[in-house]
C-alpha positions in Angstrom: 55.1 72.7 176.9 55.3 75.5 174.4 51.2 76.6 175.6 53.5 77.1 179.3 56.1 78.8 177.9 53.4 81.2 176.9 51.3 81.2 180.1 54.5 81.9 182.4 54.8 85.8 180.3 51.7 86.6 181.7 51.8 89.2 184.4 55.9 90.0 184.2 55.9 92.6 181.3 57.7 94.9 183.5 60.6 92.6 184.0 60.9 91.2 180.7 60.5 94.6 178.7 63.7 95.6 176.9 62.5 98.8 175.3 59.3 100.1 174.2 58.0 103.0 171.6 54.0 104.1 171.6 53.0 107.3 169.6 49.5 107.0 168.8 49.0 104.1 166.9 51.9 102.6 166.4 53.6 100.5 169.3 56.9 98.6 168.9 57.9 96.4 171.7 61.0 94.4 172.1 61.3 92.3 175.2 62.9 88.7 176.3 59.9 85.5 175.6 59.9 82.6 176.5 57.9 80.4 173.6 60.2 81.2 171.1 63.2 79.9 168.8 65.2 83.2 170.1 64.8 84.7 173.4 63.8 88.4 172.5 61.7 89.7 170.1 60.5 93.2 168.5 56.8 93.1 167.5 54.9 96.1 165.9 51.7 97.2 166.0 50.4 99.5 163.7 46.7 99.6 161.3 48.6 99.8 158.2 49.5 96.0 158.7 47.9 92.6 159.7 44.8 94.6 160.8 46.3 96.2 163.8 47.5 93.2 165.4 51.1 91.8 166.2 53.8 91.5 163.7 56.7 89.6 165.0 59.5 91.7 163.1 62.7 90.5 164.7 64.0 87.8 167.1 67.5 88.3 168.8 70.3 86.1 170.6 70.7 88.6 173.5 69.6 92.1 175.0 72.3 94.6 173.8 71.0 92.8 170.3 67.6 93.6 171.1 68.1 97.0 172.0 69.5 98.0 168.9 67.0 96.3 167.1 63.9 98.3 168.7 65.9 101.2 167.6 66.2 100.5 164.0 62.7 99.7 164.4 61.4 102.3 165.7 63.2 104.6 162.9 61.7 102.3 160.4 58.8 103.0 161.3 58.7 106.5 162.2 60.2 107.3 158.9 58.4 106.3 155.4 56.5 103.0 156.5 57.6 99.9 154.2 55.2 98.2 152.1 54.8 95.0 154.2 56.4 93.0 157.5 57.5 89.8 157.1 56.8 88.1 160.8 60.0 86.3 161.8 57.8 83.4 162.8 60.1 83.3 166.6 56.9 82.2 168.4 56.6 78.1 169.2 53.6 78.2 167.6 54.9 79.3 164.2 58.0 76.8 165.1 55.1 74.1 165.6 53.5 75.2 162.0 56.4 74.6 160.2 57.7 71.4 161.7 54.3 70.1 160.7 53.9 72.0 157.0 57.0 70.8 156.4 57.3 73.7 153.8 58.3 77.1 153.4 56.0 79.1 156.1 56.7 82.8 156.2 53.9 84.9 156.9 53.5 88.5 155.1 51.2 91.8 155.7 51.4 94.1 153.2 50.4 97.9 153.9 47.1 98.2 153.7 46.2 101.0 151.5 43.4 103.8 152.7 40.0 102.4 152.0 41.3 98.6 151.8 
């Protein structure tokens, strides 16, 4: 069910994008998903963290939620970057990881420092 959820994003960006921020490398994208615990999300991209690939920063209840999330987000990180993301584990996938740990999963990517 959950690999579905997943496969029925593809292709409908445009309708399910809430907001989204790009300036050079750094992306962060908030829009409504479908294989996770919440139904929106903000995810940021940027080298300093999990070597340039998706952090899941945020899940939200709602749109107007969402909204104001990407902005907070995208003044976090436009301002002094923090030292790590915690990813907010929203995916199914993450869901399915910790229904079968059965222990405290929360995933963290500390900024990588320059020649690390």
């Amino acid at each position: 069910m959950m690999f579905l959820d997943f496969l029925s994003m593809v292709g409908n960006y445009e309708e399910r994008k809430v907001a989204l921020y790009q300036d050079g490398d750094l992306v962060v994208d908030t829009c409504e998903v479908y294989d996770g615990a919440y139904p929106y999300e903000t995810v940021v991209m940027h080298p300093a963290y999990n070597d340039g690939k998706w952090v899941i920063v945020e899940a939200y209840d709602g749109q107007e939620e969402a909204l104001a999330g990407h902005g907070r987000w995208v003044a976090t990180m436009t301002g002094e970057l923090p030292d790590k993301l915690v990813d907010c584990n929203n995916s199914a996938i993450c869901q399915l990881a910790m229904a079968v740990c059965k222990e405290d999963w929360e995933s963290e990517f500390a900024k990588e420092e320059d020649g690390g």
